[in-house]
N, C-alpha and C positions, 0 to 999 in steps of 0.2 A: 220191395224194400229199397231204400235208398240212405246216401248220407243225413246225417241232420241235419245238413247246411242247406239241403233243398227240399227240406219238408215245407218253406214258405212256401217255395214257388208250385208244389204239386197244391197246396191248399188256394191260390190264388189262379190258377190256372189247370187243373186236372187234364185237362183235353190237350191242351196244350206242351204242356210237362210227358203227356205219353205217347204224342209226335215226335219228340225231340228224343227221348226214349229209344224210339226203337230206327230215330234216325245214325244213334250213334253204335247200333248193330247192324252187322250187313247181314249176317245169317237169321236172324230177329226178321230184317225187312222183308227179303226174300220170302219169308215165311207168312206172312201176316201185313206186311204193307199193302196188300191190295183190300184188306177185307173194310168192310163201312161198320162203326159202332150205330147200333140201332137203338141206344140209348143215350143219356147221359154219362160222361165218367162218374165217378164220384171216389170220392177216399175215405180210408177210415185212419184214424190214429188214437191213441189213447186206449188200446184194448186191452181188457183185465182178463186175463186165465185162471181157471180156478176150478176147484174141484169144490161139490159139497154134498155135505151127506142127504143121499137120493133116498132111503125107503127106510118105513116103518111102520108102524100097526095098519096096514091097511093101503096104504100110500107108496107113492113112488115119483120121482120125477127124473123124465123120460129128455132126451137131447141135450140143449145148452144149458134147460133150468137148472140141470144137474154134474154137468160138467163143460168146460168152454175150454178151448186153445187156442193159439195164434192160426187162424187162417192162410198162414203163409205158408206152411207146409201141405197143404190140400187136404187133410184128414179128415175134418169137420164132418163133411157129408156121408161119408164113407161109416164113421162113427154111428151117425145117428141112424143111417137107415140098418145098418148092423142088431147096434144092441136095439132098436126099437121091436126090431124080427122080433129078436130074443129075449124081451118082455114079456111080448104077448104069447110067444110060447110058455114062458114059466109060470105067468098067471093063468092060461088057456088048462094047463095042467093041474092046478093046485086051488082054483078059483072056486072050489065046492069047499075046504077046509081052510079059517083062517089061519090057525098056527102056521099049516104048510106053505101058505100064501107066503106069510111073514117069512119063513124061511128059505124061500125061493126068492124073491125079494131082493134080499140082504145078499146072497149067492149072486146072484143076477147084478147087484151093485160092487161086489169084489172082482167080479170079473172082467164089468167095465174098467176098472183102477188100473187093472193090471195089465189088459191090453192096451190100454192110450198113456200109460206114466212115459212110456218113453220116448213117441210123437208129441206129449205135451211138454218136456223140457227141453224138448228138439226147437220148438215151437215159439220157447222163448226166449233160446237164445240166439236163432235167425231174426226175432225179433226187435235186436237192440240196432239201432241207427248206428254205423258207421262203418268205413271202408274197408275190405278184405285184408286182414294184414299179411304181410310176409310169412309168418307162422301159420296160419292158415295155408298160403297158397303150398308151404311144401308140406304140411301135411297131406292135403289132397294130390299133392304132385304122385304120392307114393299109391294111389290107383293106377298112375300109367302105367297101361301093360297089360293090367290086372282081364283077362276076360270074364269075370266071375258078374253075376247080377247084381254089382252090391248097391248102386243108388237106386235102382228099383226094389231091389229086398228092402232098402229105409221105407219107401213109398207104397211099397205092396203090406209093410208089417209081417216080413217070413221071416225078419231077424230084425232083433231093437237098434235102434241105431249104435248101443254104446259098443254093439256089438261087432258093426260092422268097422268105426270106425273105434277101434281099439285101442288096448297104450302101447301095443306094439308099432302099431301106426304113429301114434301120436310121439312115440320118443322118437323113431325114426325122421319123425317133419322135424321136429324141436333140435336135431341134430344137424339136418341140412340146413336149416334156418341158420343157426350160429357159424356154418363152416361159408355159408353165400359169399361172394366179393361184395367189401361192404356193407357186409351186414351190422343192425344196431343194435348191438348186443344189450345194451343197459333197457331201449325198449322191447326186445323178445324180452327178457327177464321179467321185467313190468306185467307184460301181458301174462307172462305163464303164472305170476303171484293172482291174479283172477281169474286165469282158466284152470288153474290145479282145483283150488278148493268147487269148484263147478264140477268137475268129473266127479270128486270122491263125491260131490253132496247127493249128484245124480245116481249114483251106483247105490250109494247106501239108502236112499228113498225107493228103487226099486225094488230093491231086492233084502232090504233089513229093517224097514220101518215100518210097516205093516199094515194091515187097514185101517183105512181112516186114521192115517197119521195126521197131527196140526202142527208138527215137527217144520218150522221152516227149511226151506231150500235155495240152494244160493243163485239159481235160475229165477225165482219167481222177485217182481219187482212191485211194490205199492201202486196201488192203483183204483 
């Protein structure tokens, strides 16, 4: 991810755009400066996330046909090869009777919803182009210390994100935030007028809108 002021230059130059990259990290370089890309860079931009209804008499669609997220949090693969297992196990079972098919199916498609809803609004809001704000950084300030697993519990999925990063967390940054030297209070406010209604849309779409909700969410964006 990057700002939108250099989405030109990664489109006009990829290769070049992710020298510069990881010239402007030293721990980055250390790590990976010596390795040779054996390919092409290439970019993506313009990605639509979206859920849609996977099964029915008979049918089912299995990976991205059936649900897509931002790539940027790593889940993708993890997803697919998961619930793909756990297809062919429900049809492997139920594949001599159709009603029970259909009903494994449909099970087998609530289950996907409900373990990716919360990687997929993770998904799109790492998703949006622009720079880390102040409000951000002292919310995240409030894991120093912390020895718990919790960026890997986001990435392993042993806890949802809303969970990890909570509103306990979140009023604590929101509090550091405005007490900062210098801080701009009229744009924390700004921002929190667009990340409030994001938390409650996320929490209420996980956990109170139900399946196959077509209920908008205030993470997901046209596309």
């Amino acid at each position: 991810m990057t700002d939108a002021a250099a989405i030109p230059g990664y489109r006009s130059d990829p290769d070049g755009s992710w020298e510069r990259m990881i010239e402007t990290d030293p721990a980055l370089k250390v790590r990976i400066g010596g390795a040779t890309n054996v390919s092409r860079m290439r970019t993506t931009d313009d990605l639509s996330a979206f859920y849609r209804r996977s099964s029915g008499p008979g049918w089912e669609l299995a990976g991205d046909a059936g649900h897509f997220k931002d790539p940027v949090t790593g889940n993708g693969m993890r997803d697919a090869l998961k619930f793909g297992r756990l297809l062919g196990e429900a049809a492997a079972r139920t594949l001599h009777d159709p009603a029970k098919l259909d009903a494994a199916l449909r099970d087998w498609e609530a289950s996907r919803d409900a373990d990716t809803i919360s990687t997929y609004h993770w998904g799109n809001r790492e998703s949006r182009p622009g720079a880390t704000s102040p409000l951000v950084h002292e919310v995240l300030r409030t894991f120093a210390g912390d020895d718990q697993p919790n960026l890997s519990d986001t990435f392993n999925r042993a806890r949802p994100v809303e969970t990890v990063i909570n509103p306990a967390r979140l009023v604590t940054g929101l509090i550091r935030a405005l007490r900062a030297p210098g801080a701009d209070r009229r744009a924390i406010f700004k921002e929190l007028r667009t990340e409030l209604p994001m938390e409650i849309s996320i929490r209420r779409h996980r956990l109170l809108d139900g399946f196959r909700s077509t209920r908008p969410t205030a993470t997901e964006r046209d596309g």
